[in-house]
DSSP file (Angstrom, degrees, kcal/mol; ACC not computed):
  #  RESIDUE AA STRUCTURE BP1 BP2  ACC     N-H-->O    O-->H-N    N-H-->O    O-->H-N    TCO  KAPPA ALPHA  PHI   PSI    X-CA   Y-CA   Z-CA
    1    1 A X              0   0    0      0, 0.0     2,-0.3     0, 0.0    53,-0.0   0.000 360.0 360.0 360.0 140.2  -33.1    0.4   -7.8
    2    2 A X        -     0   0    0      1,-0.1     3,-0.2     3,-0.0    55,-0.1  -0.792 360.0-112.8-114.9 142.1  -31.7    0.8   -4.0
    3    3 A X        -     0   0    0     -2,-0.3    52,-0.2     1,-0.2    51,-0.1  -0.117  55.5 -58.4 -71.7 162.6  -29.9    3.8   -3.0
    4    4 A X        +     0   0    0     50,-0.4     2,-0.4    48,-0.1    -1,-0.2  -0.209  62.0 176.6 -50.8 116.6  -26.4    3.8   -2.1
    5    5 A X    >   -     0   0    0     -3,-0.2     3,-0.6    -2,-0.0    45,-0.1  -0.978  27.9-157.6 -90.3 117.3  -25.8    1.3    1.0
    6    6 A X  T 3  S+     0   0    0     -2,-0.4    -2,-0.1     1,-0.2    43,-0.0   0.416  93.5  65.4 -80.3   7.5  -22.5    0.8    2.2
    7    7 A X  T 3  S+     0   0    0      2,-0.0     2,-0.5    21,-0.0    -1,-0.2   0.336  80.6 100.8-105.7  26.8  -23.9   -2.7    3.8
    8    8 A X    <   -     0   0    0     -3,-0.6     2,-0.7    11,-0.0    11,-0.0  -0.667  60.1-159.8 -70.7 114.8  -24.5   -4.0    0.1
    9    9 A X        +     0   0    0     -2,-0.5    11,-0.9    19,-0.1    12,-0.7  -0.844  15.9 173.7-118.1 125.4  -21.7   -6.5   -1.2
   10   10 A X        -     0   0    0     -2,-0.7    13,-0.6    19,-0.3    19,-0.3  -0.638  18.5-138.3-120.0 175.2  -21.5   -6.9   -4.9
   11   11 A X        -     0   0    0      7,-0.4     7,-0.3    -2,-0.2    11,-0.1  -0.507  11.5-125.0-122.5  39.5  -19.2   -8.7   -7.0
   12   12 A X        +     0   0    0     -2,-0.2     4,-0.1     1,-0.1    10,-0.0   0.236  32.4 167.4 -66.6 139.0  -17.4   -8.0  -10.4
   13   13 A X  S    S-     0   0    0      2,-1.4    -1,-0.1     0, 0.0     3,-0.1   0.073  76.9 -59.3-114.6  30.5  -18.1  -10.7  -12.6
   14   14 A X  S    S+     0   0    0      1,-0.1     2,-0.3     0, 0.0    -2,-0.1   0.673 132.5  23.6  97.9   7.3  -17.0   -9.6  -16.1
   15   15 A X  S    S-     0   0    0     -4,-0.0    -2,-1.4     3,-0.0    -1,-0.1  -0.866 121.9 -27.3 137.8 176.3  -19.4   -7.0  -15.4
   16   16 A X  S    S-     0   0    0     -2,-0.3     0, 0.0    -4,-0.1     0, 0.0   0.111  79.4-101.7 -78.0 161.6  -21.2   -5.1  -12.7
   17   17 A X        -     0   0    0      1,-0.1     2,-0.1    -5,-0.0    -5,-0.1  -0.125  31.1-112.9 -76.7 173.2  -21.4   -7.5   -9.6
   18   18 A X        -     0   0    0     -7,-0.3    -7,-0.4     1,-0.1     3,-0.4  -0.390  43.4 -99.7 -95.3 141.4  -24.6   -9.4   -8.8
   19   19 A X  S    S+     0   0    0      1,-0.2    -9,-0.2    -2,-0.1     3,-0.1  -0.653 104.2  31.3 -76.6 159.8  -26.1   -8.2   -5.7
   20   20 A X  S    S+     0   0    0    -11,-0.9     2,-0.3    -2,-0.3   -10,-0.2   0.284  96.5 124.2  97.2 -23.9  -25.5  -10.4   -2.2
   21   21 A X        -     0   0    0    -12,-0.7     2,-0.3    -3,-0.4    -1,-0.3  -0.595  44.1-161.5 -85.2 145.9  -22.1  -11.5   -3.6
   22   22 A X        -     0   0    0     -2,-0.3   -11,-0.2     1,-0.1     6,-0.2  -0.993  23.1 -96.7 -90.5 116.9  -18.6  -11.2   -2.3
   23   23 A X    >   -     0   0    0    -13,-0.6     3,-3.6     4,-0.5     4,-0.3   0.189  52.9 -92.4 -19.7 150.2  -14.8  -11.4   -3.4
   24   24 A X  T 3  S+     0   0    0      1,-0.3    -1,-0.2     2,-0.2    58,-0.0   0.648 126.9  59.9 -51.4 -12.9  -12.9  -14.4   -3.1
   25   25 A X  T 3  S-     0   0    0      3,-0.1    -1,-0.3     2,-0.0    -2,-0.1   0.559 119.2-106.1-104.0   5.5  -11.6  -13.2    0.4
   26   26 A X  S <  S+     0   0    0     -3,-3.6     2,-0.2     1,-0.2    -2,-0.2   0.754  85.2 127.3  89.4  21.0  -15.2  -13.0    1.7
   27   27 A X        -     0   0    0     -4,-0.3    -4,-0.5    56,-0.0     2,-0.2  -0.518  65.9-102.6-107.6-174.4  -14.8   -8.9    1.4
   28   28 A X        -     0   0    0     54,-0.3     2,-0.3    -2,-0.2    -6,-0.1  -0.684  35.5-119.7-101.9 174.0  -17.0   -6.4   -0.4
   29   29 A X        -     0   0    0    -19,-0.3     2,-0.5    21,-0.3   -19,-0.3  -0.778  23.9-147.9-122.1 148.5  -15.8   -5.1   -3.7
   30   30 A X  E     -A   81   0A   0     51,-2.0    51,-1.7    -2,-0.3     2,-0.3  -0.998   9.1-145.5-132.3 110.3  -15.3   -1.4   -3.9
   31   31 A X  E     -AB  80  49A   0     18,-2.5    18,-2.4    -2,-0.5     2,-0.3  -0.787  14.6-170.8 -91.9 135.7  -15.8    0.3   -7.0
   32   32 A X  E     +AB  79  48A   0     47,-0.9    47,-1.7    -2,-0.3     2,-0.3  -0.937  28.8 172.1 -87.1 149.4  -13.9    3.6   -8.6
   33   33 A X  E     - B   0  47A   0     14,-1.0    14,-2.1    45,-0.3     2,-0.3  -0.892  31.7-132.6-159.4 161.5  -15.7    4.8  -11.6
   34   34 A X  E     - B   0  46A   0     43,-0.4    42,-2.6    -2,-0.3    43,-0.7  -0.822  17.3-163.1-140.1  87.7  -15.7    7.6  -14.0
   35   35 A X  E     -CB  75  45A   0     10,-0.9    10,-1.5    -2,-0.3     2,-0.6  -0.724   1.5-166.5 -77.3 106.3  -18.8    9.4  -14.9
   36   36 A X  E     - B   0  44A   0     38,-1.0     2,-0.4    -2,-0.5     8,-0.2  -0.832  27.4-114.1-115.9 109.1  -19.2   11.8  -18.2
   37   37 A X        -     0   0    0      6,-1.7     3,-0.3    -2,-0.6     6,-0.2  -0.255  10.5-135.1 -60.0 133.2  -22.2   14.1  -18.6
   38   38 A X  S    S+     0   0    0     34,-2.0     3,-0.2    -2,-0.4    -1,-0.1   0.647  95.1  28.2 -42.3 -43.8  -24.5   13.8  -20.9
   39   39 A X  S    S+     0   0    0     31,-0.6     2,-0.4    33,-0.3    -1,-0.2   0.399 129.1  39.8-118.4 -11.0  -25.2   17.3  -22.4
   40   40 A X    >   -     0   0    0     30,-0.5     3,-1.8    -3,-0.3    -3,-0.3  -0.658  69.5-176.6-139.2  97.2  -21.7   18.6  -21.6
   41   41 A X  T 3  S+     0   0    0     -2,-0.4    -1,-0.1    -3,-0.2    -3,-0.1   0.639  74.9  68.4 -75.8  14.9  -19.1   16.1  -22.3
   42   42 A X  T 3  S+     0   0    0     -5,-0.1     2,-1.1    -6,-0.1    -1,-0.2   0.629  85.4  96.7 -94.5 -20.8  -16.1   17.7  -21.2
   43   43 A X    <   +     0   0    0     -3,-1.8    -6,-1.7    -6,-0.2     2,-0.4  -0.446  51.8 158.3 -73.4 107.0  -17.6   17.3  -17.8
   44   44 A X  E     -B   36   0A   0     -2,-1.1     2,-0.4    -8,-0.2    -8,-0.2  -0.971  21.4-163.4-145.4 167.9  -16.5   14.4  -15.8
   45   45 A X  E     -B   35   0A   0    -10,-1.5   -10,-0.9    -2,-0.4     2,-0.5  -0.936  10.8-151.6-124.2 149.4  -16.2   13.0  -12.2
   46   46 A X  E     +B   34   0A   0     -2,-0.4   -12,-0.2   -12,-0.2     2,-0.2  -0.954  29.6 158.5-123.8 125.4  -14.5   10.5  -10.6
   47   47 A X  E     -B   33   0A   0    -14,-2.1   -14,-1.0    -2,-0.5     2,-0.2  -0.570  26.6-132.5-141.3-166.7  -16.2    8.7   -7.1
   48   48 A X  E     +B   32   0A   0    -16,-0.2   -16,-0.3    -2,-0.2     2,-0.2  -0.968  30.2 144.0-173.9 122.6  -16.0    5.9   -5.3
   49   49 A X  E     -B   31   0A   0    -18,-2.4   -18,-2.5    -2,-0.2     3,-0.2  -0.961  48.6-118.9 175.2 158.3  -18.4    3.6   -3.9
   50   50 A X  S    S+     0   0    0      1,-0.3     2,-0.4   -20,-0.2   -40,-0.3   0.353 101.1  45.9-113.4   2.6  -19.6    0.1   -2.9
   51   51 A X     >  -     0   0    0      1,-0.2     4,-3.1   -20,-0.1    -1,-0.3  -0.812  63.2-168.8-161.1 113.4  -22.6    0.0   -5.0
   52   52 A X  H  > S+     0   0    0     -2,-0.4     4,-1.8     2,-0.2    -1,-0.2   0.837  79.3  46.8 -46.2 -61.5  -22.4    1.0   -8.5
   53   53 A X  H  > S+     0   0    0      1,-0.3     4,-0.6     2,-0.2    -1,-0.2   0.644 114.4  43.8 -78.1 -14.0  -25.9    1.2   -9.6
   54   54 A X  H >> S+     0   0    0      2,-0.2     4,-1.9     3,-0.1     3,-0.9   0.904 106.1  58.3 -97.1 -47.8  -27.2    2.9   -7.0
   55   55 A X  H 3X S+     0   0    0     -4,-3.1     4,-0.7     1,-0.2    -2,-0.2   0.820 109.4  39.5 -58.7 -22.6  -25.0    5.0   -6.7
   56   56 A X  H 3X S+     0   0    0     -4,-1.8     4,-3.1     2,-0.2    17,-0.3   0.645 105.5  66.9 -66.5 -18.6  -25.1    6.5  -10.2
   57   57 A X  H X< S+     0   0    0     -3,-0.9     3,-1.3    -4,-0.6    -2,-0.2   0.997 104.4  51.4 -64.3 -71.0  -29.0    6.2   -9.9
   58   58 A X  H 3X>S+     0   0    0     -4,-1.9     6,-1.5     1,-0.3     4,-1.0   0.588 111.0  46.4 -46.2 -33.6  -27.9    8.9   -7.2
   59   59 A X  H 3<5S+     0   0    0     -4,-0.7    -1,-0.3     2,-0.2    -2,-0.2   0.821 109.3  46.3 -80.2 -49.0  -26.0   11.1   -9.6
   60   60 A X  T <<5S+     0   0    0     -4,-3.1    -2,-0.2    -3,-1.3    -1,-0.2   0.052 111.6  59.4-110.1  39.9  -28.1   11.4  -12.3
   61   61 A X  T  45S-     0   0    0     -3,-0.2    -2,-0.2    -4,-0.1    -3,-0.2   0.814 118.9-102.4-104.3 -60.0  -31.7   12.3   -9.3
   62   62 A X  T  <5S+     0   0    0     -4,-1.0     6,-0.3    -5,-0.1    -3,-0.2   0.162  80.2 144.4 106.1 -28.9  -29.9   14.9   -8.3
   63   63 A X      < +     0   0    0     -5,-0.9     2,-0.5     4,-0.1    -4,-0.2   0.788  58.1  47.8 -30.2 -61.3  -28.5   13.6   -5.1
   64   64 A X     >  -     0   0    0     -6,-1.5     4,-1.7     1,-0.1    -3,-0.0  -0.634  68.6-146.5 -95.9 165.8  -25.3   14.8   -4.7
   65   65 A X  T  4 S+     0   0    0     -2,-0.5     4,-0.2     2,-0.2    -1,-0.1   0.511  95.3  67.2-100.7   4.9  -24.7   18.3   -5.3
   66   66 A X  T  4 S+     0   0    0      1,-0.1     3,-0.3     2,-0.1     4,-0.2   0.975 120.3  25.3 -65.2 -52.9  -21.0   17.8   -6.8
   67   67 A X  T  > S+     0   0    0      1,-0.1     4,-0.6     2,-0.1     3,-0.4   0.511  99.0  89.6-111.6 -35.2  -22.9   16.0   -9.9
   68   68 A X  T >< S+     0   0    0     -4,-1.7     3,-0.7    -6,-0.3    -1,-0.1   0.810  85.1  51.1 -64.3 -24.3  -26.5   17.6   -9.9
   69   69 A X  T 34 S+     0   0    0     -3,-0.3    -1,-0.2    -4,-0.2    -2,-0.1   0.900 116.1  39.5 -68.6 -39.1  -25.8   20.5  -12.2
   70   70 A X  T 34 S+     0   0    0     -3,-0.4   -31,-0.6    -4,-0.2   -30,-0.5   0.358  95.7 154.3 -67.9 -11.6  -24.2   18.5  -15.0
   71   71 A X    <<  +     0   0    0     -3,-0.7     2,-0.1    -4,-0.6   -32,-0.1   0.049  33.9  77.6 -71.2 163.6  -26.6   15.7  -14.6
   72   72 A X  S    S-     0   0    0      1,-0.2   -34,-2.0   -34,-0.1   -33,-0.3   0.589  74.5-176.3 -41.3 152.5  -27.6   13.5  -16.8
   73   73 A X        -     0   0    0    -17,-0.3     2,-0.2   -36,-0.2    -1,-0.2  -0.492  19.3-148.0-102.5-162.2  -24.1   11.0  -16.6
   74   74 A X        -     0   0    0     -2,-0.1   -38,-1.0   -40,-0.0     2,-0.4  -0.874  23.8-114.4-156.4 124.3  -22.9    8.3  -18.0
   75   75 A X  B     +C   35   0A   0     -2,-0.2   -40,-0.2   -40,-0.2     3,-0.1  -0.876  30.0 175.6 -98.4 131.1  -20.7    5.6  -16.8
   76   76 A X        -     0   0    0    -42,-2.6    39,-0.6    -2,-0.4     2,-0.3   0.899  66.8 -47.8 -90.5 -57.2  -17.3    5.9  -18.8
   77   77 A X        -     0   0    0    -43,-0.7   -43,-0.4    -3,-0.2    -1,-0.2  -0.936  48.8-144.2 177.5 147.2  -15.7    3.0  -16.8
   78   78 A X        -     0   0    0     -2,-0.3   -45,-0.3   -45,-0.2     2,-0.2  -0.724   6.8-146.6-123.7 174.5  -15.1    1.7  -13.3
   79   79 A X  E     -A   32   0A   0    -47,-1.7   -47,-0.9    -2,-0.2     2,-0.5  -0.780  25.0-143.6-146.3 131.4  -11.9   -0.4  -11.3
   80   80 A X  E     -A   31   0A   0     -2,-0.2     2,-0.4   -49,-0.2   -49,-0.2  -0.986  15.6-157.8-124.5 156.8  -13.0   -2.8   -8.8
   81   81 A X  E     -A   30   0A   0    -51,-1.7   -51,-2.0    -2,-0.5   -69,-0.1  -0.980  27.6-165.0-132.9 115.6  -11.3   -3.3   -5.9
   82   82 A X  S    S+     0   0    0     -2,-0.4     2,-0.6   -53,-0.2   -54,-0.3   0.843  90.3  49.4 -43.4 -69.9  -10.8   -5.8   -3.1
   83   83 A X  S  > S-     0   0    0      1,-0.2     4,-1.3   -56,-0.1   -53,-0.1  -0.723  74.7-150.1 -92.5 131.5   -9.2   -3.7   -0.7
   84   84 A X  H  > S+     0   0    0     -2,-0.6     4,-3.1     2,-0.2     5,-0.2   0.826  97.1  59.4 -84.6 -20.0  -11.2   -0.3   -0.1
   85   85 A X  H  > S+     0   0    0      1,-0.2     4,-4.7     2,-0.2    -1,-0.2   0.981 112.7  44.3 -70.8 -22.3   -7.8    1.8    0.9
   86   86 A X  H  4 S+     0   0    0      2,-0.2     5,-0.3     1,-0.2    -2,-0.2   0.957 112.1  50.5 -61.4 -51.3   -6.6    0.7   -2.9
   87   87 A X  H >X S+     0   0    0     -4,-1.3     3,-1.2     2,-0.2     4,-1.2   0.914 114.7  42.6 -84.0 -44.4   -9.9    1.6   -4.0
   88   88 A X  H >X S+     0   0    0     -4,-3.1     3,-2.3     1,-0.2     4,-1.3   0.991 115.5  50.8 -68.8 -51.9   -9.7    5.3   -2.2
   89   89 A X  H 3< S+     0   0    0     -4,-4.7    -1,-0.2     1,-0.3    -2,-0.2   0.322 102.2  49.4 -95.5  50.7   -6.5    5.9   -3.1
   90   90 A X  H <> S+     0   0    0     -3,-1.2     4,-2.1    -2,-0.2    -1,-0.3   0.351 114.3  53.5-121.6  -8.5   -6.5    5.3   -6.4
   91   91 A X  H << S+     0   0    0     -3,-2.3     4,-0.3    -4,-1.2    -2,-0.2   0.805 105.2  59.4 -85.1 -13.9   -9.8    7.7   -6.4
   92   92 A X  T  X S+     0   0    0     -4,-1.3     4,-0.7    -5,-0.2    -1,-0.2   0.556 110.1  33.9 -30.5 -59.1   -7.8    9.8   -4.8
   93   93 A X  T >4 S+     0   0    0     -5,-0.4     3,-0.6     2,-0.2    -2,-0.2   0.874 101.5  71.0 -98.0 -32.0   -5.2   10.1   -7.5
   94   94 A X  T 3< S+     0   0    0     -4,-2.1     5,-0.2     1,-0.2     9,-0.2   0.825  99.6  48.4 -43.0 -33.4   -7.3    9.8  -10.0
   95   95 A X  T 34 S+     0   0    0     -4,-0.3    -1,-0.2    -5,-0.1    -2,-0.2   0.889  95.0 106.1 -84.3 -33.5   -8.4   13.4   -8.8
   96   96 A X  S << S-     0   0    0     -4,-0.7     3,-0.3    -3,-0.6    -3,-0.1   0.448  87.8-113.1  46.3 129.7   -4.6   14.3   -8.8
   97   97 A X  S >> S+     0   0    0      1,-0.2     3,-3.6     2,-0.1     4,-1.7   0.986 124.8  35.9 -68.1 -54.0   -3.0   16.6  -11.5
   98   98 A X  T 34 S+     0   0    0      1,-0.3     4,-0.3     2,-0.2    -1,-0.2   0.311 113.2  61.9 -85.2  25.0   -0.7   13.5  -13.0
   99   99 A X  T 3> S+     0   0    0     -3,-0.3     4,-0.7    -5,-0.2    -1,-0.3   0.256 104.0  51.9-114.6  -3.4   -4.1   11.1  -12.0
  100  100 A X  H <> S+     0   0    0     -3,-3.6     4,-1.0     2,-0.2     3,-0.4   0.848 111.5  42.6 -95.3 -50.0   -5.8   13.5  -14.7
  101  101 A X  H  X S+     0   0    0     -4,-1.7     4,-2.3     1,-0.3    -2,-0.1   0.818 111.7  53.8 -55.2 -23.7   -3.0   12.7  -17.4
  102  102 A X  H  >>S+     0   0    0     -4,-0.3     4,-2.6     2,-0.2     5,-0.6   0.948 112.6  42.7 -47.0 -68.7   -3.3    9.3  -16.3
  103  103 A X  H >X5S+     0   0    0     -4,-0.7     4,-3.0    -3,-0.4     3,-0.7   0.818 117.2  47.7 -37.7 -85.2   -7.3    9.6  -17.1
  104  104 A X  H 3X5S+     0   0    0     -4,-1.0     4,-0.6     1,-0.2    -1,-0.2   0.517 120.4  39.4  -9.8 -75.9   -6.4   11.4  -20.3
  105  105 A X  H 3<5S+     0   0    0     -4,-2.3    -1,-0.2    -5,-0.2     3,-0.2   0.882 133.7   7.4 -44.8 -86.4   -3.7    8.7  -21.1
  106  106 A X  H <<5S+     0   0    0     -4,-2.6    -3,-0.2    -3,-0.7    -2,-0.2   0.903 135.2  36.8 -92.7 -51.2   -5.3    4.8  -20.1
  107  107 A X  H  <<S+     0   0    0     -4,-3.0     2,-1.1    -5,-0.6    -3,-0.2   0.090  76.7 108.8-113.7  32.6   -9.0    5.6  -19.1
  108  108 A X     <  +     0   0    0     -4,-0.6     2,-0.3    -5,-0.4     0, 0.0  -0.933  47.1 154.7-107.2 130.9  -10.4    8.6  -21.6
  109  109 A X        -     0   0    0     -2,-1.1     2,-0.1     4,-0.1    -2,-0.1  -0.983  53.2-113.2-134.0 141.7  -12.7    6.3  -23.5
  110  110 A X    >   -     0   0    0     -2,-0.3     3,-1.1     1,-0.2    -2,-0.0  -0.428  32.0-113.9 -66.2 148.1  -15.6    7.6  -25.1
  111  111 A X  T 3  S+     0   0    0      1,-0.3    -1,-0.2     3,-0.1   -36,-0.1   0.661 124.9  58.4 -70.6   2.2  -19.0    6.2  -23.2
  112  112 A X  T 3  S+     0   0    0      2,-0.0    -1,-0.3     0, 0.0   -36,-0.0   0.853  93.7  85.4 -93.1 -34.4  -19.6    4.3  -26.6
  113  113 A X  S <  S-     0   0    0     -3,-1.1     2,-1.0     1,-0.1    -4,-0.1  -0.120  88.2-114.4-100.1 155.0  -15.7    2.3  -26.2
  114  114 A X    >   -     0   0    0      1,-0.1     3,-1.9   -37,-0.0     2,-0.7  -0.730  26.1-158.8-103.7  90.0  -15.6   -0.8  -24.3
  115  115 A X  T 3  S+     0   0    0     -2,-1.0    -1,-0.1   -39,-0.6   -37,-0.0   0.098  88.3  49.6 -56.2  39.1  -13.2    0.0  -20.9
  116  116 A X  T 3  S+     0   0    0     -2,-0.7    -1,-0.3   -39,-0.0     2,-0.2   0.466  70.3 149.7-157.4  30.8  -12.6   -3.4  -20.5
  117  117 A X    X>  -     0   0    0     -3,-1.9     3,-2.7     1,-0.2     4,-0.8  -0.489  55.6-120.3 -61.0 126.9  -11.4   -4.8  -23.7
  118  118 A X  H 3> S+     0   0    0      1,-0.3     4,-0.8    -2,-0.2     5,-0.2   0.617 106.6  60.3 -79.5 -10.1   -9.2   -7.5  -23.0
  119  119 A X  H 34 S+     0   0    0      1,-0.2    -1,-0.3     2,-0.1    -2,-0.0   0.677 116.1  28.7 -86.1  -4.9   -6.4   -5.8  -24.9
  120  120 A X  H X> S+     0   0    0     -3,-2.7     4,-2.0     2,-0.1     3,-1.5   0.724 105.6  82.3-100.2 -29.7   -6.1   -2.8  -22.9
  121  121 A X  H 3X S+     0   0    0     -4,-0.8     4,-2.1     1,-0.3    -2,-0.1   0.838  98.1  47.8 -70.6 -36.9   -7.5   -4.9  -19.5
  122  122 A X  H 3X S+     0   0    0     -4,-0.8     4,-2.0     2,-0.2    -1,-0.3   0.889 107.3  48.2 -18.1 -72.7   -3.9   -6.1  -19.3
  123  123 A X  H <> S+     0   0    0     -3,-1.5     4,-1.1     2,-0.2    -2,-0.2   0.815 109.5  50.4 -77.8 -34.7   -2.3   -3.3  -19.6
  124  124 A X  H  X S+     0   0    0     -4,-2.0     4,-1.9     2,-0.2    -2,-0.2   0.897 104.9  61.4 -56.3 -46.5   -4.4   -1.3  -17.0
  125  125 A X  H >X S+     0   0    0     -4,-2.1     3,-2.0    -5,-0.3     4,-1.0   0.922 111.1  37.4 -64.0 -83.1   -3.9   -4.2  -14.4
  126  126 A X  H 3X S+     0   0    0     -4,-2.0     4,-3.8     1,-0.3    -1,-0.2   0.747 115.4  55.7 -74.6 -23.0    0.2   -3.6  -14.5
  127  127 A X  H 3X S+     0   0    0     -4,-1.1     4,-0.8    -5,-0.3    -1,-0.3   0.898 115.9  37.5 -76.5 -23.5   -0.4    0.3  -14.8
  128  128 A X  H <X S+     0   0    0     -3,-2.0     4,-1.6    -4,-1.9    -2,-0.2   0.766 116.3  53.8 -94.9 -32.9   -2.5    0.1  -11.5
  129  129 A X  H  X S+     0   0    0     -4,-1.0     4,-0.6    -5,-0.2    -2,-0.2   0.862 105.8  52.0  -3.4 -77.4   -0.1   -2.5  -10.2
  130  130 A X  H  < S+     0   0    0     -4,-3.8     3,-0.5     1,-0.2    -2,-0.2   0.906 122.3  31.7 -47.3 -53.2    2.8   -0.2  -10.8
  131  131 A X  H  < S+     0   0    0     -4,-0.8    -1,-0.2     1,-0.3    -2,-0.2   0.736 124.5  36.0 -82.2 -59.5    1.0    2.6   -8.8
  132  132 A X  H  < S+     0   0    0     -4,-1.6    -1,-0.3    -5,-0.1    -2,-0.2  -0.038  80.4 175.6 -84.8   5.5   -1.2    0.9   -6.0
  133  133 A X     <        0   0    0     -4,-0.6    -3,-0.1    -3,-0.5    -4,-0.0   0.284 360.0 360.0 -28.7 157.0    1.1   -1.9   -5.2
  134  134 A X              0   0    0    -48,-0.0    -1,-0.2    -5,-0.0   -48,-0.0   0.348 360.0 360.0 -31.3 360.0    0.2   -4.3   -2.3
């Protein structure tokens, strides 16, 4: 698995992107994502990032030292993103006291629940819409 590279372009396809791939505009895709530790679940982080797998690969080595103590994670659920300043600031808010009720609210899913069921996927789109506009 290759460690986080920001010249790495991925893709969401219904699931995490393909490497080599690009967005419809010819951009890279920019992931926020939401990580829950394993042995303490009350513990979670929210990061940001242009390659998913590698970067969590990074999270649960040790790598960073926000994440190593808590380690192993979990991926709860990630947002992908076109535009990376949408993609920071909505990691960005996420971190945010009313971007934690927000969590709490749309995105606290258990790692077992499926964040991207098409009946919530909707409804996330216009709440991140509302928030992020263009």
């Amino acid at each position: 698995m290759p460690s986080v590279g920001r010249s790495l372009r991925r893709h969401h396809e219904g699931g995490l992107a393909k490497e080599g791939q690009m967005c419809d505009k010819g951009t890279a895709v920019h992931y926020v994502y939401i990580l829950e530790s394993t042995h303490t679940p009350s513990e979670k982080y929210v990061g940001s990032t242009d390659n998913l797998r590698g970067r969590i690969e990074d999270h649960n080595a040790g790598r960073s030292p926000h994440t190593a103590k808590f380690r192993p994670w979990n991926l709860v659920c990630y947002h992908a993103f076109a535009d990376e300043r949408r993609a920071l600031a909505f990691e960005q808010y996420l971190k945010t006291g009313s971007g934690h009720e927000f969590r709490r609210r749309h995105l606290a899913f258990s790692i077992y629940a499926d964040c991207f069921a098409e009946t919530r996927e909707s409804h996330h789109s216009e709440l991140l819409h509302e928030k992020f506009p263009k």
